[in-house]
VEXZA-380775 format. One record per residue (C-alpha): residue in three letters; x, y, z. Coordinates in nm, 3 decimals, always signed. Each point is the difference from the previous one (the first is absolute). Example, Ala and Ser with C-alpha at 12.3 -4.5 7.8 and 13.67 -1.06 7.14 Angstrom:
<atoms>
<atom resn="ALA" c1="+1.230" c2="-0.450" c3="+0.780"/>
<atom resn="SER" c1="+0.137" c2="+0.344" c3="-0.066"/>
</atoms>
This chain:
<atoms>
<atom resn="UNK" c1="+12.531" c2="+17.560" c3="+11.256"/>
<atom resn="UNK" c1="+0.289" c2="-0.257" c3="+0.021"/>
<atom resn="UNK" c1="-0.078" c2="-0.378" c3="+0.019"/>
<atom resn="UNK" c1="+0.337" c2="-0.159" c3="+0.193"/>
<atom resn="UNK" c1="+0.143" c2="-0.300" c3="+0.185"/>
<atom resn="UNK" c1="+0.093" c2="-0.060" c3="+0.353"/>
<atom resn="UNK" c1="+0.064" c2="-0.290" c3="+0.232"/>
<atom resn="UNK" c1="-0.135" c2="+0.028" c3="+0.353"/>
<atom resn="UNK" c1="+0.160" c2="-0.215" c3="+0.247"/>
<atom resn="UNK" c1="-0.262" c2="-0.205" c3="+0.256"/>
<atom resn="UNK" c1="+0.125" c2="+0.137" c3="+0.329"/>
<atom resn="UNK" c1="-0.234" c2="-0.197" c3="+0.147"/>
<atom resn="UNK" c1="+0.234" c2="-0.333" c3="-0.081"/>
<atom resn="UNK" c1="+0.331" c2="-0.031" c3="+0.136"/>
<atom resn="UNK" c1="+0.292" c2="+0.098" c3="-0.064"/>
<atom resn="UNK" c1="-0.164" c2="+0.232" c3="-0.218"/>
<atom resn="UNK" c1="-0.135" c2="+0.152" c3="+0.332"/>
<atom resn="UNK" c1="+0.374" c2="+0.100" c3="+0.065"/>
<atom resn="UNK" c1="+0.078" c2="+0.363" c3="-0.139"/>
<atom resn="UNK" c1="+0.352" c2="-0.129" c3="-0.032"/>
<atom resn="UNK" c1="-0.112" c2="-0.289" c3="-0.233"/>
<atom resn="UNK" c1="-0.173" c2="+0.199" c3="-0.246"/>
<atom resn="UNK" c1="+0.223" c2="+0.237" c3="+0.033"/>
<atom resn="UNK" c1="+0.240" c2="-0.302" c3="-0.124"/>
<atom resn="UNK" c1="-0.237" c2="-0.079" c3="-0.282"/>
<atom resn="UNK" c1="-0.005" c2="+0.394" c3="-0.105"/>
<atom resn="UNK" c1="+0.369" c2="-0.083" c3="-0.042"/>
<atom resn="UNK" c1="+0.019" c2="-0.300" c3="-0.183"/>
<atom resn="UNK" c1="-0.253" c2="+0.020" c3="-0.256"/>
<atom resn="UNK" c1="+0.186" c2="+0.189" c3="-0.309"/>
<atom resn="UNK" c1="-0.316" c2="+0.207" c3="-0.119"/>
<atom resn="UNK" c1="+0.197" c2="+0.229" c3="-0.305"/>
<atom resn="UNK" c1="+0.126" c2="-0.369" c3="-0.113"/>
<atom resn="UNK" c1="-0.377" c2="-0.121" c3="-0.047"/>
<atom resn="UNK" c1="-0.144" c2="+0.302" c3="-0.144"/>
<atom resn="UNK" c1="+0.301" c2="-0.012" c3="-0.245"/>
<atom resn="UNK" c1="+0.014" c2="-0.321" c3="-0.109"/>
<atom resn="UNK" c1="-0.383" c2="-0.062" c3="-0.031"/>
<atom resn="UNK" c1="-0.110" c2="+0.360" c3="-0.147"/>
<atom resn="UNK" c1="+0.271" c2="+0.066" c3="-0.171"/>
<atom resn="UNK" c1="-0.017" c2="+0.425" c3="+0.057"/>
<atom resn="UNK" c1="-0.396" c2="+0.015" c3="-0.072"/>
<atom resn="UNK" c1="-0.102" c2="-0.041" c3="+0.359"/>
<atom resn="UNK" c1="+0.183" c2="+0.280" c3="+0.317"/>
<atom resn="UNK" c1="+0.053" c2="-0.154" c3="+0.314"/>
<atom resn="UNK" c1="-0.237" c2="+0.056" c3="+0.334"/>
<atom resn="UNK" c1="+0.198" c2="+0.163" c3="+0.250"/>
<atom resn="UNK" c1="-0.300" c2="+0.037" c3="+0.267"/>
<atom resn="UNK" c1="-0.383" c2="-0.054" c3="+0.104"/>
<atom resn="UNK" c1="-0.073" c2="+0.289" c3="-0.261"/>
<atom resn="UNK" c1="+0.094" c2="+0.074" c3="-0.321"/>
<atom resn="UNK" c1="+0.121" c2="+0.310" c3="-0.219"/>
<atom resn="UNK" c1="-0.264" c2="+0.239" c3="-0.012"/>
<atom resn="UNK" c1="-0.209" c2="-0.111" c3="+0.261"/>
<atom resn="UNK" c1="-0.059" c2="+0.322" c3="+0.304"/>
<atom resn="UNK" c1="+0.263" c2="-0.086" c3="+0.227"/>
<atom resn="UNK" c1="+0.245" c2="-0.211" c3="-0.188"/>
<atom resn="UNK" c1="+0.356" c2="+0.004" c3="+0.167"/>
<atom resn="UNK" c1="+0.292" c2="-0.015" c3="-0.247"/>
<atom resn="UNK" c1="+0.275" c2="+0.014" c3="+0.254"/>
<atom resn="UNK" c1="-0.102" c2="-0.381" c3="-0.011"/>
<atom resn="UNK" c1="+0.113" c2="-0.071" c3="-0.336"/>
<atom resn="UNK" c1="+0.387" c2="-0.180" c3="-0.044"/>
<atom resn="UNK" c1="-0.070" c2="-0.082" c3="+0.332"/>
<atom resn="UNK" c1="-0.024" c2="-0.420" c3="+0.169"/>
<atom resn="UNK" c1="+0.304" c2="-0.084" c3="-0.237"/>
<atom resn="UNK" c1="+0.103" c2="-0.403" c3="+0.020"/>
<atom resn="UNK" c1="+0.213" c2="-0.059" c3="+0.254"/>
<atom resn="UNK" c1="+0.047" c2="-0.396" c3="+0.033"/>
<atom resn="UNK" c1="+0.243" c2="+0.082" c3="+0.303"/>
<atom resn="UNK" c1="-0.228" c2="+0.192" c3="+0.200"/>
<atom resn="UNK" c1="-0.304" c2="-0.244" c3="-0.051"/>
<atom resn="UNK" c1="+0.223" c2="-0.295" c3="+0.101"/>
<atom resn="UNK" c1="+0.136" c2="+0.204" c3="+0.317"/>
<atom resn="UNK" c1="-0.355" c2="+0.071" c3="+0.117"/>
<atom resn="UNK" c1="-0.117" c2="-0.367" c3="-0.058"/>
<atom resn="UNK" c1="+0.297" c2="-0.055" c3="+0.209"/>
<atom resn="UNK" c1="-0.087" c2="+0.165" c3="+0.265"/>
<atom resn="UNK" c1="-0.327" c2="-0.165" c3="-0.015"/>
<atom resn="UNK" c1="+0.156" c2="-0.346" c3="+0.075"/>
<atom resn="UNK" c1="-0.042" c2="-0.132" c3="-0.314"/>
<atom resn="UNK" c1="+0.270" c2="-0.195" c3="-0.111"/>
<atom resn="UNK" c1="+0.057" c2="-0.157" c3="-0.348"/>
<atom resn="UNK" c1="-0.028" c2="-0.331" c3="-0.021"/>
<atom resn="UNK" c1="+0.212" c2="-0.251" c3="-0.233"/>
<atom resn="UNK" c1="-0.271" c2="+0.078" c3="-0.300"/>
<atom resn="UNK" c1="+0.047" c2="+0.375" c3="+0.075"/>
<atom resn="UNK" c1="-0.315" c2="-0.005" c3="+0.132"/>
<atom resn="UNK" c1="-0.033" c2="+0.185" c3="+0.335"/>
<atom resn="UNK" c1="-0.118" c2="-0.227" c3="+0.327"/>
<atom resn="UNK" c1="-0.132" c2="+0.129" c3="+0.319"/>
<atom resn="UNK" c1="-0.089" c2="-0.172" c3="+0.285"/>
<atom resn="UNK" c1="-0.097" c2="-0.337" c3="-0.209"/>
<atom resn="UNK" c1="-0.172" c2="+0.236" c3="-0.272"/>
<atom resn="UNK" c1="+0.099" c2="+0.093" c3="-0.352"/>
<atom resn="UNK" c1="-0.013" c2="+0.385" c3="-0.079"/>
<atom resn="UNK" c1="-0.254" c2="-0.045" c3="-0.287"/>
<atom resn="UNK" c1="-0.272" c2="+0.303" c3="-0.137"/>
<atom resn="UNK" c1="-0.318" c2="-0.054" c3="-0.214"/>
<atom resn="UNK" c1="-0.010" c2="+0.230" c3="-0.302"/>
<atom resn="UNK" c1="-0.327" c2="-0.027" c3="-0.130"/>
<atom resn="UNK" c1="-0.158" c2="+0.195" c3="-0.276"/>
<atom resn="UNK" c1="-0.282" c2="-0.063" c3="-0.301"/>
<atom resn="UNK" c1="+0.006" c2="-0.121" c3="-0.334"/>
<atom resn="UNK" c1="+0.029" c2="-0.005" c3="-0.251"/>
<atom resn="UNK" c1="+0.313" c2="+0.190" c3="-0.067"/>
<atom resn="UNK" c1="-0.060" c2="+0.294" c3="-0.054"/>
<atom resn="UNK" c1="+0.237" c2="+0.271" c3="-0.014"/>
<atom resn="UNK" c1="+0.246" c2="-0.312" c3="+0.035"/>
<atom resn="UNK" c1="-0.093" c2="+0.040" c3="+0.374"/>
<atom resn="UNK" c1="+0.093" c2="-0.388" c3="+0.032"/>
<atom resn="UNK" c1="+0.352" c2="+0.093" c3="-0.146"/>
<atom resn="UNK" c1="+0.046" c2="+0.227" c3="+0.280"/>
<atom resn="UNK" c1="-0.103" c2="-0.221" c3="+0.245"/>
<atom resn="UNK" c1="+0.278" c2="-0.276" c3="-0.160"/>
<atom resn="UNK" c1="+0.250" c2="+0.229" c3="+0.038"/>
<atom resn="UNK" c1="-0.058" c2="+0.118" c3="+0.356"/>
<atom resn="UNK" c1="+0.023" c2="-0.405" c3="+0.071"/>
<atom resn="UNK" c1="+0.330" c2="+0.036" c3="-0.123"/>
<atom resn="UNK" c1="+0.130" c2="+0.286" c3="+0.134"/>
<atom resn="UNK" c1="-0.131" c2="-0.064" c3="+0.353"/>
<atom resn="UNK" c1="+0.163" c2="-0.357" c3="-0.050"/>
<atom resn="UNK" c1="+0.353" c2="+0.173" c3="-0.019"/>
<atom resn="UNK" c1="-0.076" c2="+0.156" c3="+0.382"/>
<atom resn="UNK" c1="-0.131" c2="-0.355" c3="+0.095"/>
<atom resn="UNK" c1="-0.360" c2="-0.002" c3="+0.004"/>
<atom resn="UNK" c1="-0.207" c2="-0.198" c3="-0.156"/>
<atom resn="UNK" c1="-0.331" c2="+0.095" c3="-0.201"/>
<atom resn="UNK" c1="-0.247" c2="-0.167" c3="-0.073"/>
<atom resn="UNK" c1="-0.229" c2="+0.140" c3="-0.258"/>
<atom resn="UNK" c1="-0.355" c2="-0.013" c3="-0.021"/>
<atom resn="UNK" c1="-0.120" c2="+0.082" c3="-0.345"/>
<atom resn="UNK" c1="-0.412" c2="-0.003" c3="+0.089"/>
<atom resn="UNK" c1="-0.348" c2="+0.088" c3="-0.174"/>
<atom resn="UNK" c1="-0.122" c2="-0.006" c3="+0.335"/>
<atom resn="UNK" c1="+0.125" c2="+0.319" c3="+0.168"/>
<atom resn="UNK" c1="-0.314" c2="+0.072" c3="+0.182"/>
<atom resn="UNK" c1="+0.034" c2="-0.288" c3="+0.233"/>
<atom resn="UNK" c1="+0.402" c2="-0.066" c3="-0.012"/>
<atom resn="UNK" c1="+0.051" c2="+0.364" c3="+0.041"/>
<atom resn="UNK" c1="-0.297" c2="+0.197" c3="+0.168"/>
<atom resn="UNK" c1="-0.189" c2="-0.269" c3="+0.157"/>
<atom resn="UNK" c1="+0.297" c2="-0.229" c3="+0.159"/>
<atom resn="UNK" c1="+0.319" c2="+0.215" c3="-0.051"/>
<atom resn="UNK" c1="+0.187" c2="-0.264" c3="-0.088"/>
<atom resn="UNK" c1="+0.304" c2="+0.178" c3="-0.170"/>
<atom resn="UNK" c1="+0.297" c2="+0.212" c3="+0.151"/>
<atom resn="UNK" c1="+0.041" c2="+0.210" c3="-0.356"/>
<atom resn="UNK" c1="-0.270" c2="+0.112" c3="-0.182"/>
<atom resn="UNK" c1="-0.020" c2="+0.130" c3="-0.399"/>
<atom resn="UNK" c1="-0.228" c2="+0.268" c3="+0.071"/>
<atom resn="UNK" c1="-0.118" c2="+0.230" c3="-0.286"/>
<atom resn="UNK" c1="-0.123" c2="+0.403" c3="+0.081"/>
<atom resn="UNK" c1="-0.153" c2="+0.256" c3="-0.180"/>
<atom resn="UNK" c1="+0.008" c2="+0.313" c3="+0.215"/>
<atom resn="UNK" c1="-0.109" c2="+0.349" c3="-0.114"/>
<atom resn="UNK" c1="+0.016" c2="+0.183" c3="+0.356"/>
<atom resn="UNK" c1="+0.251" c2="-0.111" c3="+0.337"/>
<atom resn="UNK" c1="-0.330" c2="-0.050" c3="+0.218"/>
<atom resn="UNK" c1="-0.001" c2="-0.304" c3="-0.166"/>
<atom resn="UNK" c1="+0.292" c2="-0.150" c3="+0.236"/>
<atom resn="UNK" c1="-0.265" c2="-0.016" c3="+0.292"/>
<atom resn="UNK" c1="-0.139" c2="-0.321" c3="-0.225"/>
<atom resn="UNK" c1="+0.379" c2="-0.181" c3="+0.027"/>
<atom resn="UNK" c1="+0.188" c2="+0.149" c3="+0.328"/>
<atom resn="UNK" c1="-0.267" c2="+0.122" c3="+0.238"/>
<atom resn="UNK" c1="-0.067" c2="-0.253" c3="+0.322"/>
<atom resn="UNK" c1="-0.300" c2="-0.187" c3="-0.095"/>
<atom resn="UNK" c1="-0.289" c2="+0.002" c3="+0.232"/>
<atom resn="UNK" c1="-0.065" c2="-0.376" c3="+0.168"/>
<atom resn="UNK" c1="-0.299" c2="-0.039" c3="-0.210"/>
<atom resn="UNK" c1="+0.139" c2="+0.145" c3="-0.332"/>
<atom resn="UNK" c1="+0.238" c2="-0.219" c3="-0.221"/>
<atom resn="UNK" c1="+0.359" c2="+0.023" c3="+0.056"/>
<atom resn="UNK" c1="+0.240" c2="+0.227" c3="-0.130"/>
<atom resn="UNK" c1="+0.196" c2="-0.244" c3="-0.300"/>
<atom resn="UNK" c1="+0.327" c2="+0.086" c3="+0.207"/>
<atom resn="UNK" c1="-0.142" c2="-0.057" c3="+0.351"/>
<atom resn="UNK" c1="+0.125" c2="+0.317" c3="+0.108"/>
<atom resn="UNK" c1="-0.060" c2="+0.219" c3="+0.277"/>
<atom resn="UNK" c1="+0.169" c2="+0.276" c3="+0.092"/>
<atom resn="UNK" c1="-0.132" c2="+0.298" c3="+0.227"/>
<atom resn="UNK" c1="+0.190" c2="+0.266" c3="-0.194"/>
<atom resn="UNK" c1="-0.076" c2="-0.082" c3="-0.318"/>
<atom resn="UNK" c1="-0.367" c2="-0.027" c3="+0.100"/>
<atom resn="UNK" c1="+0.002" c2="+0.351" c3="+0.139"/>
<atom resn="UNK" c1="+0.169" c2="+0.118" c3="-0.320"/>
<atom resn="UNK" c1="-0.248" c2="-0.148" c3="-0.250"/>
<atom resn="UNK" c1="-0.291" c2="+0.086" c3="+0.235"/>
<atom resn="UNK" c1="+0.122" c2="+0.375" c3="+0.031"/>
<atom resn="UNK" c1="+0.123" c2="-0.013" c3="-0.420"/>
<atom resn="UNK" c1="-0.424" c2="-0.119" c3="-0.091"/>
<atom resn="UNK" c1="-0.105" c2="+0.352" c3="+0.181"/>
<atom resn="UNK" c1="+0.296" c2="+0.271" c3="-0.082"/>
<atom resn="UNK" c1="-0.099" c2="+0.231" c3="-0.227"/>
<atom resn="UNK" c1="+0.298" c2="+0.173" c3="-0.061"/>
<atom resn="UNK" c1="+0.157" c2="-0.157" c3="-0.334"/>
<atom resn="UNK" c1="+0.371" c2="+0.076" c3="+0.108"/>
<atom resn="UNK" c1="-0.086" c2="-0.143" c3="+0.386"/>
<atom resn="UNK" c1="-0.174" c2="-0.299" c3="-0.112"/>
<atom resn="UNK" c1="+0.314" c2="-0.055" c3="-0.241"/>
<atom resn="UNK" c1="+0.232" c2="+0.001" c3="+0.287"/>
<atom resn="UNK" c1="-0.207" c2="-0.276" c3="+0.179"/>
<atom resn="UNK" c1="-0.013" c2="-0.213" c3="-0.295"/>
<atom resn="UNK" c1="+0.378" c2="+0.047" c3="-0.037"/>
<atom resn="UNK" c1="+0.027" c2="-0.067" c3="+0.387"/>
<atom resn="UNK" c1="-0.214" c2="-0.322" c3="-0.061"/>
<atom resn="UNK" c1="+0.265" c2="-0.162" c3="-0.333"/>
<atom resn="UNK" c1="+0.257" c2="+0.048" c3="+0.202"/>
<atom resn="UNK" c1="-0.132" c2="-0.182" c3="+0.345"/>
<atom resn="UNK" c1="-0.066" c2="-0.270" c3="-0.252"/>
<atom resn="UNK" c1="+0.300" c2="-0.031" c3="-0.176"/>
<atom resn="UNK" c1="+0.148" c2="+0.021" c3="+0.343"/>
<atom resn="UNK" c1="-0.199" c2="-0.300" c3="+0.142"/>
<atom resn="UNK" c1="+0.093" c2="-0.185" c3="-0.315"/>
<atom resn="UNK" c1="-0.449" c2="-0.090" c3="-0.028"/>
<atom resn="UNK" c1="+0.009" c2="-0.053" c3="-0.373"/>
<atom resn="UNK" c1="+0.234" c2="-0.020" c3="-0.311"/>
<atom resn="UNK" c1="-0.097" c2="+0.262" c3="-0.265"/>
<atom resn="UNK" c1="+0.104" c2="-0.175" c3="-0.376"/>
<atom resn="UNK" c1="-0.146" c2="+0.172" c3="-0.314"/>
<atom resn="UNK" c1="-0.224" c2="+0.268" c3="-0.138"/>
<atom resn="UNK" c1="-0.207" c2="-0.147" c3="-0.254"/>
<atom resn="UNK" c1="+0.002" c2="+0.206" c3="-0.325"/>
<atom resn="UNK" c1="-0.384" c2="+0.086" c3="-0.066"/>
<atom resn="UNK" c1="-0.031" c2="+0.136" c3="-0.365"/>
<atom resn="UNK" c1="-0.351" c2="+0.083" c3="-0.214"/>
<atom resn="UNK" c1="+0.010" c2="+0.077" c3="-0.304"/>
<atom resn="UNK" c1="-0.256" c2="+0.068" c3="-0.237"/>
<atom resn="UNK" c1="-0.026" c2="+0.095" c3="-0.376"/>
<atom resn="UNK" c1="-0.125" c2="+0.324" c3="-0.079"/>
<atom resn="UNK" c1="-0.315" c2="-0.074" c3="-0.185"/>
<atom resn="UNK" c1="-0.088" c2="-0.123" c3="+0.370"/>
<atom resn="UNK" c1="-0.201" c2="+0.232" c3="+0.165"/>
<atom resn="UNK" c1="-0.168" c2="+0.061" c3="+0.363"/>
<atom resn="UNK" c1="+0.236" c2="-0.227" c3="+0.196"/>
<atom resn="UNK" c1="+0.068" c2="+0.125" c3="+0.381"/>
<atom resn="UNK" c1="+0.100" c2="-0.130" c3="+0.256"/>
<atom resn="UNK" c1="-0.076" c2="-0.100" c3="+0.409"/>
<atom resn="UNK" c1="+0.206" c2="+0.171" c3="+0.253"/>
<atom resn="UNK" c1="+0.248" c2="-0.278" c3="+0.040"/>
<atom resn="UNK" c1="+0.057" c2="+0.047" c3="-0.372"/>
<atom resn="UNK" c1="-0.190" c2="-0.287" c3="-0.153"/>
<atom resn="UNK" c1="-0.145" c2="+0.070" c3="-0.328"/>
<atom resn="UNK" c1="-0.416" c2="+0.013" c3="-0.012"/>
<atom resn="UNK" c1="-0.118" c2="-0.056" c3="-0.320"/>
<atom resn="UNK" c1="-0.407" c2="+0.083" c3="+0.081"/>
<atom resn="UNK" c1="+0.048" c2="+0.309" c3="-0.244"/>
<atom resn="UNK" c1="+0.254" c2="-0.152" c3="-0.280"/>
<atom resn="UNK" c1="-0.103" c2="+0.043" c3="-0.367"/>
<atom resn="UNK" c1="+0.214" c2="-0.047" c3="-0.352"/>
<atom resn="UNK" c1="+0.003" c2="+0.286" c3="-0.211"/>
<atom resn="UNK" c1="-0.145" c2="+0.321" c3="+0.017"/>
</atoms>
């Protein structure tokens, strides 16, 4: 089990609807900077919708989506957004701006993150606004009022994507990125069935990549999850996501 971070975009706001603009946000937000100033070493960096270990994981994604402040300001170019004179970027009448909302407290200096993406997205000209919110069941879920989302996961098998990337049926809540894409659909609906381990892998490494492709989330950290427990302790197991259950725990002999 690995608890981590990612960011899904809201495709279903614009620009963010645009491949090329988060492709231009993939570009511009210096991930290895944040993990390393704010961890310090003790967390790794995300490079996908899985994580190390996990069936399926792709590592040809890692040291991959390196900062590129020229590329994101070319595609946000070719968008028509143009800076203005507060190096904000204008487009017909309207200010390139993005809602980054997540919870608090601040846990796992989340908010830190978030204050750093404001200024890092700044440099490319857009503006964010940050939500910092108790409330994410109606800011997030209910209204979907945000275009970057601190989203926390704890996966222990890739069927678990279906929850995040797979179209959402009209009566069933949406997907937190809004997205829908036929061939990622067929992928995840063909990965929950396979029962060849080494097939199924290749799906779920078919399924990172379309995503990292489509630019539908920014992976950030892996959250270090440690238990430790003295050795007079006795009877402790654990869940299969790797929580500790403590029904059975005794001191001593």
């Amino acid at each position: 089990m690995r608890i981590f971070l990612t960011l899904p975009l809201n495709e279903r706001h614009a620009p963010w609807d645009n491949v090329k603009a988060r492709q231009a946000l993939q570009s511009a937000i210096d991930v290895n900077a944040i993990v390393k100033t704010l961890y310090l070493g003790t967390y790794e960096r995300a490079w996908s919708a899985l994580t190390p270990g996990i069936l399926g994981y792709d590592e040809s994604l890692e040291n991959t989506n390196q900062p590129d402040l020229t590329h994101a300001n070319n595609l946000l170019d070719e968008l028509g957004w143009v800076k203005g004179q507060d190096g904000i970027r204008v487009k017909d009448g309207q200010r390139l701006t993005l809602k980054y909302v997540d919870g608090s407290p601040n846990r796992e200096k989340r908010n830190d993150i978030a204050a750093m993406i404001q200024q890092q997205l700044k440099a490319v000209g857009i503006d964010v606004q940050v939500n910092i919110t108790k409330d994410i069941a109606t800011v997030v879920y209910q209204n979907g009022e945000y275009d970057l989302y601190g989203n926390s996961q704890v996966n222990s098998d890739p069927n678990a994507l279906s929850a995040f990337y797979h179209t959402a049926e009209p009566s069933a809540r949406p997907t937190l990125p809004g997205l829908s894409d036929p061939q990622i659909d067929q992928w995840l609906e063909q990965g929950a069935v396979e029962k060849d381990k080494d097939q199924r892998a290749n799906i779920y490494h078919n399924i990172q990549q379309r995503i990292n492709e489509l630019a539908v989330i920014i992976p950030v950290y892996i959250f270090p999850y440690t238990v430790a427990a003295s050795q007079t302790v006795q009877g402790i197991s654990f869940d299969y996501l790797g929580y500790p259950l403590f029904n059975d725990v005794r001191i001593g002999g």
